[in-house]
N, C-alpha and C positions, 0 to 999 in steps of 0.2 A: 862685267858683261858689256858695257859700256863705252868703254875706254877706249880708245884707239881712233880707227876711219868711222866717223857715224855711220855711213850709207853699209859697212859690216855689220854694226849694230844695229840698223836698222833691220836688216834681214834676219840675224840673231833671232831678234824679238819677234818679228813676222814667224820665226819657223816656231819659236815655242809656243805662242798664240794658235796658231793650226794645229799643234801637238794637242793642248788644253782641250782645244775643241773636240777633238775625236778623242782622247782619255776621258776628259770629262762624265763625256753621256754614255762612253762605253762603260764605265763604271756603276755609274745611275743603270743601264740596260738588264747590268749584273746581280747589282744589289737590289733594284726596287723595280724593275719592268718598264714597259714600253713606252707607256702613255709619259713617263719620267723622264727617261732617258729623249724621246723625241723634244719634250719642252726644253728641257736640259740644253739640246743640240740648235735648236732652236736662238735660246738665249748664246749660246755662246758665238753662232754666228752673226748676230747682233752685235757682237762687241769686234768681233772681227773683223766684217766687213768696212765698215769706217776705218778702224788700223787700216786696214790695207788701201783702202781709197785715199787716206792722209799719206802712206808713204808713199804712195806712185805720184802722189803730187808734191813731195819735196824730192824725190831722186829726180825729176823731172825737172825740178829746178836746178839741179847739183852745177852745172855746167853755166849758169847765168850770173849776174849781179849780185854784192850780198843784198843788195835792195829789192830786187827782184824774191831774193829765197825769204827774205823775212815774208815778203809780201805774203808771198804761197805757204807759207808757215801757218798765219792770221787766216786766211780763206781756206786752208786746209784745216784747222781747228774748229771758224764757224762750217764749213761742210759737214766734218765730221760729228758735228752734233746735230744738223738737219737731219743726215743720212740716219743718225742710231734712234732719233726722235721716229723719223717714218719706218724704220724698218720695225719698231716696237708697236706702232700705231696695226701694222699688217700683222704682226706675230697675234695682237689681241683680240684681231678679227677672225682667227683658228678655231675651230671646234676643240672643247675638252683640252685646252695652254692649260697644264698648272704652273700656278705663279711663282711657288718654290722653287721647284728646278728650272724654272723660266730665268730666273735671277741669279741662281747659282752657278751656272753656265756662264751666264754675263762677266758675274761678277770674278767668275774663276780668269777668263779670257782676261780682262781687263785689269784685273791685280799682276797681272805676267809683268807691265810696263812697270809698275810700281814697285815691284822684288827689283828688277832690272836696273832702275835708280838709286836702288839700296844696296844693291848689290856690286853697282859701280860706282859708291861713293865709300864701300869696304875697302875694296881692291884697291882704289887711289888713295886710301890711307895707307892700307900698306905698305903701297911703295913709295909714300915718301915718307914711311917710318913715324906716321902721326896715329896715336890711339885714340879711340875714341872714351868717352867715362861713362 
């Protein structure tokens, strides 16, 4: 999923992130009800929002120095965990958050990038014919 033009795979991962997020909590809406599925949606926009403020800040370096992209790499990192730090501080100030589906959302959203490195560290063994044990 990985492999090729990053700024492809960054989008990849950006569209199955906002997929998670609206599967997610419409599952939770289905299986367990509203007050679930709303924390649920909740948490998973928490994971998202940062992804996506981090990627608009490295596409936006795409076109500069690699000094310059590392730069916005390191600021886009510590952003991103400003940005997920405040946006959980406001999620806790909600009436009736449960913290289950709060987290599970999160953590659903935020597992997407970690399948994604697994999943492109598959594929690039397969094509150069190396197994893993």
């Amino acid at each position: 999923m990985i492999g090729g033009d990053p700024f492809i795979a960054i989008r990849k991962i950006l569209t199955v992130q906002a997929s998670v997020s609206i599967v997610v909590p419409a599952l939770m809406l289905v299986f367990f009800g509203w007050a679930d599925a709303r924390s649920g949606f909740l948490g998973a926009l928490t994971g998202f929002i940062p992804s996506l403020c981090f990627a608009l800040r490295i596409i936006a370096a795409k076109a500069k120095s690699a000094k310059h992209t590392v730069r916005a790499f390191y600021s886009g990192e510590a952003m991103k965990i400003v940005i997920t730090a405040g946006l959980f501080v406001c999620v806790f100030q909600l009436p009736n958050i449960l913290y289950g589906p709060l987290f599970v959302g999160f953590s659903a959203v935020i597992s997407v990038f970690w399948f994604a490195l697994l999943f492109s560290r598959t594929e690039s063994d397969a094509r150069n014919g190396n197994r893993s044990s």
